[in-house]
ZAMARGU-4260 file (C-alpha; in steps of 0.2 Angstrom, whole numbers, plus 5000, padded with zeros to 4 digits):
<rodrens>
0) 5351/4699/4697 | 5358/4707/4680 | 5341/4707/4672 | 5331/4709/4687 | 5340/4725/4689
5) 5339/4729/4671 | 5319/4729/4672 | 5320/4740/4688 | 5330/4753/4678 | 5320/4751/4665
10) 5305/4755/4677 | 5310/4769/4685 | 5315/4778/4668 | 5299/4774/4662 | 5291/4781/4677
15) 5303/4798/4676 | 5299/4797/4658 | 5279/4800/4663 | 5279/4813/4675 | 5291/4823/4665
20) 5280/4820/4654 | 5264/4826/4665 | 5275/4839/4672 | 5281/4847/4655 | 5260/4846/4651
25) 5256/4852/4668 | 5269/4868/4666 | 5265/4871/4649 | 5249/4876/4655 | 5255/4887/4667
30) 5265/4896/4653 | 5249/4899/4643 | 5238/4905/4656 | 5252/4913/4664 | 5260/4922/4647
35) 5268/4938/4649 | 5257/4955/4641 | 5269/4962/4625 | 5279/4977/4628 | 5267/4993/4625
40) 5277/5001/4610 | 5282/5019/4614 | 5275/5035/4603 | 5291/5044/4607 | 5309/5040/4611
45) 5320/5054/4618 | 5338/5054/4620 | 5346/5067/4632 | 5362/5068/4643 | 5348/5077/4656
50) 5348/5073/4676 | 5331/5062/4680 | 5327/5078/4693 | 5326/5089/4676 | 5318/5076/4662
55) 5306/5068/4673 | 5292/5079/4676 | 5293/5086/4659 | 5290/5069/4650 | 5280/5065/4666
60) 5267/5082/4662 | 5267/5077/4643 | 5261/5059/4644 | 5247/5065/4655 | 5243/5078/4643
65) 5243/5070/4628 | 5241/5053/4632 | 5257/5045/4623 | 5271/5035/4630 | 5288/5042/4628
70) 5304/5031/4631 | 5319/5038/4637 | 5336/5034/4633 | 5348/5043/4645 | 5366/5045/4643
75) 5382/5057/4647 | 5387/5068/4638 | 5401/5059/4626 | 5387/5045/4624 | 5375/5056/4617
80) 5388/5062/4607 | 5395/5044/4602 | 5376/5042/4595 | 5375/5056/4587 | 5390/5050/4578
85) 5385/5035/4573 | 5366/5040/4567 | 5377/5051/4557 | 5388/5038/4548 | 5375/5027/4546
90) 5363/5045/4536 | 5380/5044/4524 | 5383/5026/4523 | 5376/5009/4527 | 5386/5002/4543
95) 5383/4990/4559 | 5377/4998/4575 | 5387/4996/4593 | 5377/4988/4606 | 5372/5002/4616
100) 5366/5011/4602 | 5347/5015/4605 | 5338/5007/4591 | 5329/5023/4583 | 5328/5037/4597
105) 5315/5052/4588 | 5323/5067/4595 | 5335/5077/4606 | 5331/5084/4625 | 5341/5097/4634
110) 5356/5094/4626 | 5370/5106/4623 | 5364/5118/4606 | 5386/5118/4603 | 5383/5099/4602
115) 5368/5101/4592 | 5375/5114/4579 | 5392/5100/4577 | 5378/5089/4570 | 5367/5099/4561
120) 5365/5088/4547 | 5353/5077/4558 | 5339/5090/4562 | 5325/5093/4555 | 5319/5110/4554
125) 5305/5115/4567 | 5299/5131/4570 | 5291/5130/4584 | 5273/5137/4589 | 5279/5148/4605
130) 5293/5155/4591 | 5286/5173/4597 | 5288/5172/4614 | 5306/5164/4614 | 5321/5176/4615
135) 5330/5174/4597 | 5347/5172/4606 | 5340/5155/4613 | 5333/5149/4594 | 5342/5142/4581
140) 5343/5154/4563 | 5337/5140/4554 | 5326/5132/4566 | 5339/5116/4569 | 5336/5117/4587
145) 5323/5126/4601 | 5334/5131/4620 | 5326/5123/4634 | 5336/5131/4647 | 5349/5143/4651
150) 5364/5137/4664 | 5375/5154/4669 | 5392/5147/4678 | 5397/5152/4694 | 5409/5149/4707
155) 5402/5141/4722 | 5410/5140/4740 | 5407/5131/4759 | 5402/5144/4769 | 5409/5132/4784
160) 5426/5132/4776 | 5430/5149/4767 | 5428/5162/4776 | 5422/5183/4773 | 5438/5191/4770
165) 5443/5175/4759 | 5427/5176/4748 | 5430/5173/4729 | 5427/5187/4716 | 5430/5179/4700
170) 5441/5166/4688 | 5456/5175/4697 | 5452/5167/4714 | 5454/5149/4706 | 5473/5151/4706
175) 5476/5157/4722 | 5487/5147/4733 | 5476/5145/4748 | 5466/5134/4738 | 5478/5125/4730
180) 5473/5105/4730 | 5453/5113/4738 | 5446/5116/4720 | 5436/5107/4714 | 5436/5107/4696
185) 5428/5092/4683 | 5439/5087/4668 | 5437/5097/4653 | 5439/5083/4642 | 5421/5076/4649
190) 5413/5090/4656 | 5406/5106/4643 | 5403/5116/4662 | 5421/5115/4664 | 5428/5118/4646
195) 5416/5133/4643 | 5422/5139/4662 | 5441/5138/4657 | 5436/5147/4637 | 5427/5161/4650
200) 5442/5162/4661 | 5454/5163/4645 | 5444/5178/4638 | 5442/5187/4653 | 5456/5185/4665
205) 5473/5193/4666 | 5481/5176/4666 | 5474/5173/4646 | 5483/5157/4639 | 5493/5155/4655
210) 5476/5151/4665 | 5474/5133/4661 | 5493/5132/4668 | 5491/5139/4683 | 5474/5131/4687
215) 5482/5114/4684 | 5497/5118/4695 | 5484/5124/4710 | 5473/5107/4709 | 5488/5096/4707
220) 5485/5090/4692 | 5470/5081/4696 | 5451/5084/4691 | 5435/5074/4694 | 5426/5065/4683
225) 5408/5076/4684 | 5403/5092/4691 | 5391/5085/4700 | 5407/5076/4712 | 5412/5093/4714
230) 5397/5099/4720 | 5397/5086/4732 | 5414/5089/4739 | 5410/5106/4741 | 5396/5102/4752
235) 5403/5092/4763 | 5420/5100/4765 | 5433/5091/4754 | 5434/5107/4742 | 5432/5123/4750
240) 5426/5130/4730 | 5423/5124/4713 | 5415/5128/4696 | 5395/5123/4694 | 5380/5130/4686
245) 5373/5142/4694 | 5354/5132/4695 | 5365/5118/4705 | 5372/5131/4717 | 5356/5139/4720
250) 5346/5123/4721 | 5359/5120/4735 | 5359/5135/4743 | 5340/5138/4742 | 5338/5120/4751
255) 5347/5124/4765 | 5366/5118/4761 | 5379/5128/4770 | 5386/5135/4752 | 5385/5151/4743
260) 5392/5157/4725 | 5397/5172/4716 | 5396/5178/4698 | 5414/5179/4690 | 5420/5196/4690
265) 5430/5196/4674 | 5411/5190/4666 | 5405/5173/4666 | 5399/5162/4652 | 5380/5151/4650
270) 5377/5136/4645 | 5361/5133/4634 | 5355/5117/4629 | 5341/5114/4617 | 5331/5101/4607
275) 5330/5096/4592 | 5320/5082/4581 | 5330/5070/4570 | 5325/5070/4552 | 5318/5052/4547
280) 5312/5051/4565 | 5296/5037/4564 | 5287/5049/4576 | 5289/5066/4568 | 5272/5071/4573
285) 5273/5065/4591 | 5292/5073/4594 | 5286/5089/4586 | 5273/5091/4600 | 5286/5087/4614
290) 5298/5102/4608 | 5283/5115/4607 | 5279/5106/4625 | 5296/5110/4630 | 5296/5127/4628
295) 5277/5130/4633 | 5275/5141/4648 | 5270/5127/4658 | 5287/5116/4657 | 5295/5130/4657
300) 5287/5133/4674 | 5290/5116/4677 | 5310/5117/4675 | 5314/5134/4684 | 5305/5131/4698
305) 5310/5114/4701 | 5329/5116/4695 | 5330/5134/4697 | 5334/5133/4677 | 5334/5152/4666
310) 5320/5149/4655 | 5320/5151/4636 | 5305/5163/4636 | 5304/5183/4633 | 5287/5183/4646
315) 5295/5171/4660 | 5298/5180/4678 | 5316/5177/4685 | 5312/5165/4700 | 5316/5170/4718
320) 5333/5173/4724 | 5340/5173/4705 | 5346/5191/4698 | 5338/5196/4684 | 5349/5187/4668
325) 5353/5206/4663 | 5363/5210/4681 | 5375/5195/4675 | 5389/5199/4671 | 5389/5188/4653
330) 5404/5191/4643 | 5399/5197/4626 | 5406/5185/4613 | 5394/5175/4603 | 5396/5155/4601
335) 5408/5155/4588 | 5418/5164/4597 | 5415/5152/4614 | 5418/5135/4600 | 5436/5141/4596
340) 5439/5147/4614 | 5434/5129/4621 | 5445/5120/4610 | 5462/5133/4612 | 5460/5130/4630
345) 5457/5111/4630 | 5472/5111/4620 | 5481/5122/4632 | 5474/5109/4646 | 5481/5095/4639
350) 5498/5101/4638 | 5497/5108/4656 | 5491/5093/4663 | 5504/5082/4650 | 5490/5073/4639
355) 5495/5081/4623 | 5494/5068/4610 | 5488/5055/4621 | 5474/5045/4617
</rodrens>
């Protein structure tokens, strides 16, 4: 029995051993008929802290046109910075990359020119081909970067919530105690709309330094992590008003939403983000031709109409139910001025909101 059972073991490993065998032939063939296709190579690879919604059909329109294949490599705000960072350290010294770092991203898309201009050293100079039509307040001297759009802040409200006599007139509004704990507000510390709306508010409010206090105090101390939540509270009621960008009110408002938004009294402040190529980038050529798409009448087109956007351009109409960029009232103070405004008030926010010196 011990070496009839012996054999029968032998046999059926034997037998296991075969069609293992026949199956390892029979899926190998499958493998090599079945091989996946190699990944296309991309002629361009963009980094931006851009919504989809806005970098879509701009990349969308310039692959058609031009027949290349441009990668993406979407981020927020501090992660685009964080790689900026690190493209930087690694132009000064040899050094590991983090995980999430895109490989070798060819150029900048819509992102903040404040950023930008905090890491000059990466740019290449490019002077674009539409240079003439483009108002010089949205170039750079030295050609670092090109604007893309132009984002004015406003304050938005519900219309189901706050009512005529309780409209708000400017930064002044924020701090009234009827709205304590109903503002929504992004954190600073995360969102440039918010740190350049509380820099604004500093300049041109009777409160000065005391504002980021007395803001703090009316939202209890709490703030959301994107402007895009507040947006969202607004609409649907949790927050009776908040601070946005006036394309994300009136994109909003123009769709229907039961919100409105006015123009901060004491003056308002814009955001303007821009693109830049990367010096060393593997497709200078290819990125060169997406920043002088960027600002070409027809992207330009592309982005007001479909984000209700300011374009860069000298010769672009201001789109329906905008005001005319000269009606704003846009505090005069150029972006130096803005730079040390943002970080006395973030330095202000932190100790109102007890963060001073934390990590």
């Amino acid at each position: 029995m011990k070496s009839r059972s012996v054999r029968t073991v032998g046999f059926f490993v034997s037998a296991a051993l075969v069609l293992q065998g026949f199956a390892a032939l029979v899926s190998g063939c499958g493998r090599r008929t079945e091989q996946p296709l190699p990944a296309v190579q991309a002629d361009l690879v963009v980094c931006t802290d851009l919504e989809p919604a806005v970098y879509e059909p701009v990349v969308k329109e310039f692959e058609e046109r031009t027949g290349l294949t441009v990668e993406v490599q979407a981020g927020t705000s501090e992660e685009v910075r964080g790689w900026f960072a690190q493209k930087q350290t690694e132009r000064s010294r040899d050094g590991s990359r983090r995980a999430a770092q895109p490989e070798e991203w060819d150029l900048a898309f819509g992102v903040s020119t404040e950023l930008l201009d905090e890491y000059k050293a990466l740019w290449l100079p490019c002077e674009s081909s539409a240079i003439e039509m483009l108002d010089s307040r949205y170039v750079s001297p030295d050609h670092a970067w090109t604007g893309f759009s132009v984002l004015p802040l406003v304050i938005m409200y519900n219309t189901n919530v706050v009512t005529y006599r309780e409209l708000p007139v400017g930064w002044e509004s924020l701090l009234e105690p009827r709205w304590q704990g109903r503002v929504a507000f992004a954190d600073p510390e995360q969102s440039d709309v918010s740190a350049l709306a509380l820099a604004a508010a500093m300049l041109s409010s009777q409160s000065g330094e005391d504002y980021m206090e007395r803001l703090a105090e009316n939202l209890n101390r709490e703030v959301l992590k994107t402007v895009e939540q507040g947006n969202e509270g607004i609409l649907d009621g949790r927050y009776s008003v908040g601070v946005t960008t006036e394309a994300a009110a009136q994109t909003l408002r123009s769709g229907g939403a039961d919100v409105d938004y006015i123009y901060p009294e004491e003056g308002t402040a814009a955001v303007l983000d821009g693109t830049a190529v990367r010096a060393g980038s593997s497709h200078e050529g290819a990125a060169r031709e997406f920043l002088d798409f960027t600002v070409s009448r027809d992207a330009q087109k592309i982005m007001s109409v479909s984000q209700n956007r300011r374009s860069v351009r000298m010769d672009a109409a201001t789109e329906k139910g905008l005001d005319p960029m000269e009606k704003l009232p846009l505090l005069e103070a150029d972006q130096d001025t803005f730079s040390e405004a943002k970080q006395r008030a973030k330095a202000l926010w932190q100790q109102a909101t007890g963060k001073e010196g934390g990590a």
